[in-house]
MARTIMAR-219141 format. One record per residue (C-alpha): residue number from 1; residue in one letter; x, y, z. Coordinates in pm, whole numbers, plus 50000, padded with zeros to 5 digits. Example, Ala and Ser with C-alpha at 12.3 -4.5 7.8 and 13.67 -1.06 7.14 Angstrom:
- 1 / A / 51230 / 49550 / 50780 $
- 2 / S / 51367 / 49894 / 50714 $
***
This chain:
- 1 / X / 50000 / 50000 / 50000 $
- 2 / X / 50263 / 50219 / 50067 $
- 3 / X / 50422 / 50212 / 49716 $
- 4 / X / 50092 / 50291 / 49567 $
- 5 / X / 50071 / 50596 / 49812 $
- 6 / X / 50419 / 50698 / 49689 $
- 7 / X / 50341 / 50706 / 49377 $
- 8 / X / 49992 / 50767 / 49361 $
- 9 / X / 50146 / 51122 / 49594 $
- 10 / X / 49880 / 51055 / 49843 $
- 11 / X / 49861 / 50894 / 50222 $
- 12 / X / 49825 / 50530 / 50252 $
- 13 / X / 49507 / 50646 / 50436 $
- 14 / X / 49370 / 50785 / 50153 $
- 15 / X / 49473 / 50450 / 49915 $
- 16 / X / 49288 / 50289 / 50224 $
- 17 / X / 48978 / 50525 / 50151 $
- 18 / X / 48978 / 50530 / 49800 $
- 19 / X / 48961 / 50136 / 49796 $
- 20 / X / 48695 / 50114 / 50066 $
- 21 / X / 48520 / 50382 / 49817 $
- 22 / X / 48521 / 50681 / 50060 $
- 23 / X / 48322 / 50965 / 49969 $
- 24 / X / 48615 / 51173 / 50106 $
- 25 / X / 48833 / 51100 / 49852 $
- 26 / X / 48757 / 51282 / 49465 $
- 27 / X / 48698 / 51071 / 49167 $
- 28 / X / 48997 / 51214 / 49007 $
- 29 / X / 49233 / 51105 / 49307 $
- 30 / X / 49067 / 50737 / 49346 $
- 31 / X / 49103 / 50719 / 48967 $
- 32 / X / 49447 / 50827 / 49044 $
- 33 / X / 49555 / 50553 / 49312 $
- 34 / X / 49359 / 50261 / 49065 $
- 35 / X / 49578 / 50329 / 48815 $
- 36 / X / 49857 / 50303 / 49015 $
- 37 / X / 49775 / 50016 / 49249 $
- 38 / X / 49748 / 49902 / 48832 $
- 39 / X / 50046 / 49956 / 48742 $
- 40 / X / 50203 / 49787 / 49031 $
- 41 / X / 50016 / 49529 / 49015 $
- 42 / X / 49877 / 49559 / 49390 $
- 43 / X / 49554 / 49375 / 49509 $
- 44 / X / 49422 / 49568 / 49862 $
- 45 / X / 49340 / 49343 / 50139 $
- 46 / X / 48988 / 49417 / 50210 $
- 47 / X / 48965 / 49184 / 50510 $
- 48 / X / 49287 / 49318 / 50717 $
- 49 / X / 49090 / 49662 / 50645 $
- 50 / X / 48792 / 49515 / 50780 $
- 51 / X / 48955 / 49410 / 51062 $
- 52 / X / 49074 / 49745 / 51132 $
- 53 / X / 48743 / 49914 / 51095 $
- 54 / X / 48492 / 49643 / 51274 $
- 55 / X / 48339 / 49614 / 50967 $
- 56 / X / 48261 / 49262 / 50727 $
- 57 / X / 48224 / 49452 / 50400 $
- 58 / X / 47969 / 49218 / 50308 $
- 59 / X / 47574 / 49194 / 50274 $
- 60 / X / 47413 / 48861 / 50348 $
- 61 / X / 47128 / 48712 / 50158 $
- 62 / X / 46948 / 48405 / 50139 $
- 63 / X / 46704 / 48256 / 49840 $
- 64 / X / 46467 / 47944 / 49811 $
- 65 / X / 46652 / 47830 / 49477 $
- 66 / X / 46996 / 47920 / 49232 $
- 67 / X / 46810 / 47836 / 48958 $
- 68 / X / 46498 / 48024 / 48940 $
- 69 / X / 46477 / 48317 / 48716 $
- 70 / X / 46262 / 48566 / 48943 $
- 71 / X / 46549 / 48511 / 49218 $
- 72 / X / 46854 / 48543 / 48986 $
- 73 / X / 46685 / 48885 / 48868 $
- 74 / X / 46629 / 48990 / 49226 $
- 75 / X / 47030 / 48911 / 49328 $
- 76 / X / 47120 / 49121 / 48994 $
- 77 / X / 46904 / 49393 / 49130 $
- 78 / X / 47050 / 49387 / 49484 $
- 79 / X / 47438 / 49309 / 49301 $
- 80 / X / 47358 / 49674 / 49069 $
- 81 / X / 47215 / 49857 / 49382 $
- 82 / X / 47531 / 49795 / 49593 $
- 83 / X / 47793 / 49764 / 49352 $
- 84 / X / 47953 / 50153 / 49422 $
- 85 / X / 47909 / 50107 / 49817 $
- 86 / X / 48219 / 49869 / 49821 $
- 87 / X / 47954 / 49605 / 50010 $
- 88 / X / 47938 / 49267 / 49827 $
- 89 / X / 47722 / 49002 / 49872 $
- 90 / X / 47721 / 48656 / 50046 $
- 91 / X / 47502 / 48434 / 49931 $
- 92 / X / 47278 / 48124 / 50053 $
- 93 / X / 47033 / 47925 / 49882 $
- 94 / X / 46756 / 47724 / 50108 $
- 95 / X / 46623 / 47498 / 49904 $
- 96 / X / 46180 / 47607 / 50037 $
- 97 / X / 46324 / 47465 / 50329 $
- 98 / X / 46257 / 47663 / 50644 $
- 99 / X / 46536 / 47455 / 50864 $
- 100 / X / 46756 / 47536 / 50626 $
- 101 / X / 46721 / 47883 / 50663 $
- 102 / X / 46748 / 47852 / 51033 $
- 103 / X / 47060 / 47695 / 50983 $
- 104 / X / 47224 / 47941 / 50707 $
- 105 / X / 47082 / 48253 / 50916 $
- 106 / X / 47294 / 48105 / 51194 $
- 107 / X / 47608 / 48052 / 51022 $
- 108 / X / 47555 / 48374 / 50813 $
- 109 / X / 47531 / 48594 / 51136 $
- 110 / X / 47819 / 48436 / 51264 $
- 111 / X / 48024 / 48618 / 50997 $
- 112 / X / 47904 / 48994 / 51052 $
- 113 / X / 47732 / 49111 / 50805 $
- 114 / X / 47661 / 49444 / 50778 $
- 115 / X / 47256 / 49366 / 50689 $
- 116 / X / 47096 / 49033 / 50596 $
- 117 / X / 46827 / 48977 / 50343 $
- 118 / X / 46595 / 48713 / 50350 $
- 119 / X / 46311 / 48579 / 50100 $
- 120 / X / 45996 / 48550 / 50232 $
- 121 / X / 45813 / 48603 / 50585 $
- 122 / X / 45764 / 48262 / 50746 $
- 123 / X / 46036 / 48125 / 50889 $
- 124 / X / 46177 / 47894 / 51217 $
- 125 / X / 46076 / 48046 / 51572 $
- 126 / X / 46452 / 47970 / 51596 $
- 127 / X / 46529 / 48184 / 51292 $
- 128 / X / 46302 / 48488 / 51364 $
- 129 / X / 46482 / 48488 / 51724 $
- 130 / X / 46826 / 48515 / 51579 $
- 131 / X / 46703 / 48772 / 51276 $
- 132 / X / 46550 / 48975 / 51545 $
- 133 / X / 46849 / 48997 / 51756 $
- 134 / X / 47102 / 49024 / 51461 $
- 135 / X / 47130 / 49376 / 51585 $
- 136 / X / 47186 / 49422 / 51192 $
- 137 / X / 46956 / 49564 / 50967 $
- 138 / X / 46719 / 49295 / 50838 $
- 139 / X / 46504 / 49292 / 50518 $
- 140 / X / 46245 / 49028 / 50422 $
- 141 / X / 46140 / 49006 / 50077 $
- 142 / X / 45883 / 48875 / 49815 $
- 143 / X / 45629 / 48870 / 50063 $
- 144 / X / 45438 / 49090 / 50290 $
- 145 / X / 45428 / 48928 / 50613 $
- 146 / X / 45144 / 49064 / 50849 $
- 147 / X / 45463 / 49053 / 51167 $
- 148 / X / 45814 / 49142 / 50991 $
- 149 / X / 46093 / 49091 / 51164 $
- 150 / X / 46274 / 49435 / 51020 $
- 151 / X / 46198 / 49584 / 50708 $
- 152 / X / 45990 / 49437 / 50398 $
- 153 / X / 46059 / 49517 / 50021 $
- 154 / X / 45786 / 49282 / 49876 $
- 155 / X / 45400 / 49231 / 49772 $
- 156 / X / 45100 / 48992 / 49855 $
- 157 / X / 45132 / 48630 / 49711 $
- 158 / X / 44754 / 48667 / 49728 $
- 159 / X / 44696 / 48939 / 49530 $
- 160 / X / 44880 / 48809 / 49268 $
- 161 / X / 44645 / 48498 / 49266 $
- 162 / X / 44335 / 48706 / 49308 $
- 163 / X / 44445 / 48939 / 48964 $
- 164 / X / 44485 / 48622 / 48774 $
- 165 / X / 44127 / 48522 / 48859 $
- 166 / X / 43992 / 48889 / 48747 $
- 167 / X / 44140 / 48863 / 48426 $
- 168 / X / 44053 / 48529 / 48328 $
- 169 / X / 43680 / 48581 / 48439 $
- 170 / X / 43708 / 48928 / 48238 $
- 171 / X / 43796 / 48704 / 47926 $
- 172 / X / 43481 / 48506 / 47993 $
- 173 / X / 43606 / 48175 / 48173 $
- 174 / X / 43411 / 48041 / 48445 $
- 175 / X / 43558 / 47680 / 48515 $
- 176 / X / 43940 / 47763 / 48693 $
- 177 / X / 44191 / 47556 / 48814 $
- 178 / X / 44532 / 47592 / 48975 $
- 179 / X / 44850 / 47372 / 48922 $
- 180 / X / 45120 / 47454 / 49214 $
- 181 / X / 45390 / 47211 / 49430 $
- 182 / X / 45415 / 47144 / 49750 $
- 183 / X / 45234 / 47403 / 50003 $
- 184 / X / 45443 / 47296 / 50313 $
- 185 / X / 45767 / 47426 / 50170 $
- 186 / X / 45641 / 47684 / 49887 $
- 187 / X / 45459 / 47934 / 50105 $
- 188 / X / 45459 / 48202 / 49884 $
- 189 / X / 45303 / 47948 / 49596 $
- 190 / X / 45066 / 47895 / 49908 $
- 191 / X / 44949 / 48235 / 49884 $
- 192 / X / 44897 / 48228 / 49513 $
- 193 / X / 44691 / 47935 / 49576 $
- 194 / X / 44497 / 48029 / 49844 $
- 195 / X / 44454 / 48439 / 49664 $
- 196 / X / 44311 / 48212 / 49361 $
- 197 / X / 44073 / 47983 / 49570 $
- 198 / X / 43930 / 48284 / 49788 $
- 199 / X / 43867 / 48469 / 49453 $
- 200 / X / 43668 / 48212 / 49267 $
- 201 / X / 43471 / 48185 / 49644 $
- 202 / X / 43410 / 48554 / 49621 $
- 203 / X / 43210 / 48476 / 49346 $
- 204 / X / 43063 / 48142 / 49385 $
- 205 / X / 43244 / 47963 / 49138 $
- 206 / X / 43354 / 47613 / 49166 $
- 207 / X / 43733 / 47641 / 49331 $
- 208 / X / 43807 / 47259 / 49355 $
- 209 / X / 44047 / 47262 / 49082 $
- 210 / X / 44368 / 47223 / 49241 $
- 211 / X / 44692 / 47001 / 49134 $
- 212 / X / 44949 / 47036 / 49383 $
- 213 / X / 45292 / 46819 / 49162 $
- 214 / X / 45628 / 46806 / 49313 $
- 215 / X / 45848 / 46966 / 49513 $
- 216 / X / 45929 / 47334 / 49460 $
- 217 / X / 46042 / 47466 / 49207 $
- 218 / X / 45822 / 47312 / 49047 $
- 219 / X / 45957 / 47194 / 48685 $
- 220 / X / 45828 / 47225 / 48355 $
- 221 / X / 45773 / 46829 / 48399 $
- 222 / X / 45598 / 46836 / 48663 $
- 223 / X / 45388 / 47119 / 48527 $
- 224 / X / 45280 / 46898 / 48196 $
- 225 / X / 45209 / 46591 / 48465 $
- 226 / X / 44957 / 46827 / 48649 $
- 227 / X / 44770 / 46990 / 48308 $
- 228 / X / 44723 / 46596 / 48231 $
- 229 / X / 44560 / 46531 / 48574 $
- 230 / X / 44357 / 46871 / 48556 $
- 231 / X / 44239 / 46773 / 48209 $
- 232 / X / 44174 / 46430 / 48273 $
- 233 / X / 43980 / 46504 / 48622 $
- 234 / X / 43801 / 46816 / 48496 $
- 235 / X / 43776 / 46789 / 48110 $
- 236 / X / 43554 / 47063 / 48076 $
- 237 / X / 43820 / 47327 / 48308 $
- 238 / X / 43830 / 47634 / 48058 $
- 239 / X / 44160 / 47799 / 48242 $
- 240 / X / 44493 / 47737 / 48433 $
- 241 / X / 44681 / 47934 / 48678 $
- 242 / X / 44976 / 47795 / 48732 $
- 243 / X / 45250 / 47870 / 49007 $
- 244 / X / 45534 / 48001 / 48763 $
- 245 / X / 45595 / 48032 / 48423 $
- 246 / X / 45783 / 47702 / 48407 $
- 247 / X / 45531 / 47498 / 48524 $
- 248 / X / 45308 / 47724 / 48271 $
- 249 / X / 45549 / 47613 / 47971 $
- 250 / X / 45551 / 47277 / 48060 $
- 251 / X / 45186 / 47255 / 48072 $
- 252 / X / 45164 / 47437 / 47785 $
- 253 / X / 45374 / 47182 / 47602 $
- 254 / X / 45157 / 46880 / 47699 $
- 255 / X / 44856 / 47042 / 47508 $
- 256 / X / 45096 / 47080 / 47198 $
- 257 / X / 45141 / 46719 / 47227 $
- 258 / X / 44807 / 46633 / 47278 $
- 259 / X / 44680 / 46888 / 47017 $
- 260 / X / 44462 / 47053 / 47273 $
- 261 / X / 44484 / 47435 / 47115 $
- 262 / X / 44586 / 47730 / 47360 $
- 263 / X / 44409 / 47962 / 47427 $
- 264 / X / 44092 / 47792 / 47229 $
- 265 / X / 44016 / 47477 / 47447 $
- 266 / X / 44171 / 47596 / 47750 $
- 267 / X / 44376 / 47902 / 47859 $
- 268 / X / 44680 / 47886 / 48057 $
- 269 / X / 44904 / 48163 / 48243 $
- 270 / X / 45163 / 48169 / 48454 $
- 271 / X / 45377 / 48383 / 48756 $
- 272 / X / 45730 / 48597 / 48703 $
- 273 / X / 45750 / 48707 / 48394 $
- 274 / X / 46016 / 48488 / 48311 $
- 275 / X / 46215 / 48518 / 47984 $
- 276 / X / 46083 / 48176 / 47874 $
- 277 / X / 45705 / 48277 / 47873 $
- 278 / X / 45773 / 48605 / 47647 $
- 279 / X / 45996 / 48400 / 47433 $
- 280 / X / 45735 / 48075 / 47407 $
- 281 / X / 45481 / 48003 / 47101 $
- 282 / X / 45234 / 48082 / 47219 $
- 283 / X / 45385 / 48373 / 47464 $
- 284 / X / 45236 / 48315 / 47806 $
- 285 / X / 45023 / 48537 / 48014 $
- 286 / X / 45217 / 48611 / 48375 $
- 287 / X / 45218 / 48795 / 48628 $
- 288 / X / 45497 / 49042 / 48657 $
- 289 / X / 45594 / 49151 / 49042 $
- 290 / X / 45915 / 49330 / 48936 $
- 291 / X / 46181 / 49032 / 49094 $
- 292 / X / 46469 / 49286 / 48923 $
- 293 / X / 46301 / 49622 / 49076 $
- 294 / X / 46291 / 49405 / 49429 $
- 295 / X / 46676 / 49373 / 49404 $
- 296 / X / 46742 / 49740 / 49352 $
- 297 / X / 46487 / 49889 / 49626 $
- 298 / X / 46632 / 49641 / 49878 $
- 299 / X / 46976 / 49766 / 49794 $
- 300 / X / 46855 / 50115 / 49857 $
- 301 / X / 46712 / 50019 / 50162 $
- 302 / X / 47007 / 49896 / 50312 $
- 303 / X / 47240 / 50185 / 50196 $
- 304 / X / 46973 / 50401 / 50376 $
- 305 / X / 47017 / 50206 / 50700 $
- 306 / X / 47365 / 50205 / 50696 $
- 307 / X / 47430 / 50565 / 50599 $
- 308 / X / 47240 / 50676 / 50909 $
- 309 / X / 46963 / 50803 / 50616 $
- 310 / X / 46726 / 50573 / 50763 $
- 311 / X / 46634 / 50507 / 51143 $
- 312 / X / 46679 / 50140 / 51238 $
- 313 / X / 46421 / 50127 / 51453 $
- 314 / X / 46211 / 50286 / 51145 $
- 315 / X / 46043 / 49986 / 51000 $
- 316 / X / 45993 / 50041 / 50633 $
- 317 / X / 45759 / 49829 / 50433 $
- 318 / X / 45773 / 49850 / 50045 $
- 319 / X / 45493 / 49729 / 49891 $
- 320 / X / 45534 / 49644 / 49498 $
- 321 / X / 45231 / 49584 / 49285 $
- 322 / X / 45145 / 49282 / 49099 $
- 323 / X / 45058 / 49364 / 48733 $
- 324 / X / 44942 / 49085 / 48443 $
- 325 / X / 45107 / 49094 / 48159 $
- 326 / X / 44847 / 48962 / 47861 $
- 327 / X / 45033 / 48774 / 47572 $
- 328 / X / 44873 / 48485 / 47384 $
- 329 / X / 44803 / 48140 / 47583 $
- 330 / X / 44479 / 48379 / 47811 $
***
């Protein structure tokens, strides 16, 4: 560090500052000791600095799955919001499983970070006891839970299952159903469910039409196993929900195979807005709950809290709305 000083003409605190991305120091000086540190080939040793200033440098974060679209987007979000605070991320992935969590919460908190970010609202006794006392700030996401722990940056599961139901009654379909995974672990695809069910109540329509296949995330597999059991058990069903676009577009491919026409004999739609749906033939109807937005107002959030621009104790709820996006399968 010192040679960079030397011959950046600046104090190794400032080299110190200008790595650790210190408002303090100009853009022209920082640009200044980069090039040097460059040209010297120097790497600065963020975790001695840490050391020195109590801080982890870090953000934790933990998600249900690595390989789900809507989650991915809502990283990038949080990955874009924090990238010029010199904060990083540490991720976890839980796998819908709510011991899981417990566990990664634990070992996550054990490391420091600076504020931890966690999907969803339900979680271990256990786990809301150490997120509660992680004397950190703590963000819950893609949910609205009616007790957060901290802060939210989410919407209602239910909602988003309700809107589906006013559009496809708006198109004229009476006879609904709703193809999901398993409830225990997918809470959030809970909610859906139960948003969908209560709607079709509201109005006295028949809400019996359920297919709960596999474990989430639910796969494009098991999605074209459950349109064959809705179709087979309720022939006559005249439109499917279904828990995310993947299960949509593999339940949209087993009425290609079976030459069932979409939307014409029976309408499907999906949840996320995934790239897939837009890109599919026919492009599926989804819901859209901004999963990329998410990542960026969560970032925000926890720049607010940490720059003093934002009380802790100030719980902040940020509610995003669920929108459908119309394409050509409803």
């Amino acid at each position: 560090m010192a040679d960079v000083a030397h011959r950046a003409n600046v104090s190794t605190m400032t080299v110190s500052r200008a790595f650790k991305r210190d408002a303090s120091v100009s853009a022209d000086t920082r640009d200044r000791i980069l090039k040097a540190a460059e040209e010297l080939g120097y790497v600065f040793d963020s975790i001695a600095a840490n050391l020195s200033s109590r801080r982890s440098g870090f953000v934790a974060a933990t998600i249900p799955s690595i390989n789900n679209a809507n989650f991915a987007d809502t990283v990038r979000g949080m990955t874009e919001g924090l990238r010029d605070s010199g904060l990083e991320i540490l991720l976890g992935f839980t796998d819908y499983n709510v011991e899981e969590e417990e566990r990664l919460v634990g070992q996550l908190l054990q490391r420091r970070p600076e504020a931890i970010i966690v999907t969803g609202g339900r979680h271990t006794s256990r786990c809301r006891k150490l997120l509660a006392n992680a004397g950190v700030p703590v963000v819950e996401t893609w949910d609205l839970p009616a007790d957060p722990i901290g802060h939210v940056v989410g919407f209602s599961n239910a909602d988003a299952g309700r809107l589906m139901v006013d559009h496809f009654v708006q198109r004229g379909y009476s006879r609904l159903g709703f193809i999901g995974g398993d409830t225990s672990r997918d809470t959030r695809g809970l909610d859906r469910r139960r948003g969908f069910v209560a709607a079709l109540e509201d109005r006295g329509l028949d809400a019996s039409r359920v297919i709960a296949s596999g474990v989430p995330p639910i796969s494009m597999r098991e999605g074209a196993t459950a349109m064959v059991e809705m179709i087979s058990r309720w022939p006559d069903t005249q439109a499917v929900m279904c828990v995310s676009d993947l299960s949509a577009f593999g339940a949209l491919m087993e009425c290609v195979r079976r030459g069932i026409r979409v939307p014409d004999d029976v309408a499907i739609a999906g949840f996320g807005a995934y790239d897939l749906a837009e890109q599919s033939v026919p492009s599926i109807t989804t819901i859209d709950v901004g999963a990329h937005e998410i990542g960026i107002r969560v970032a925000e959030l926890v720049l607010d809290l940490l720059n003093g621009r934002r009380a802790l104790d100030d719980r902040v709820v940020v509610g995003m709305t669920p929108k459908v996006v119309v394409r050509h399968t409803a």
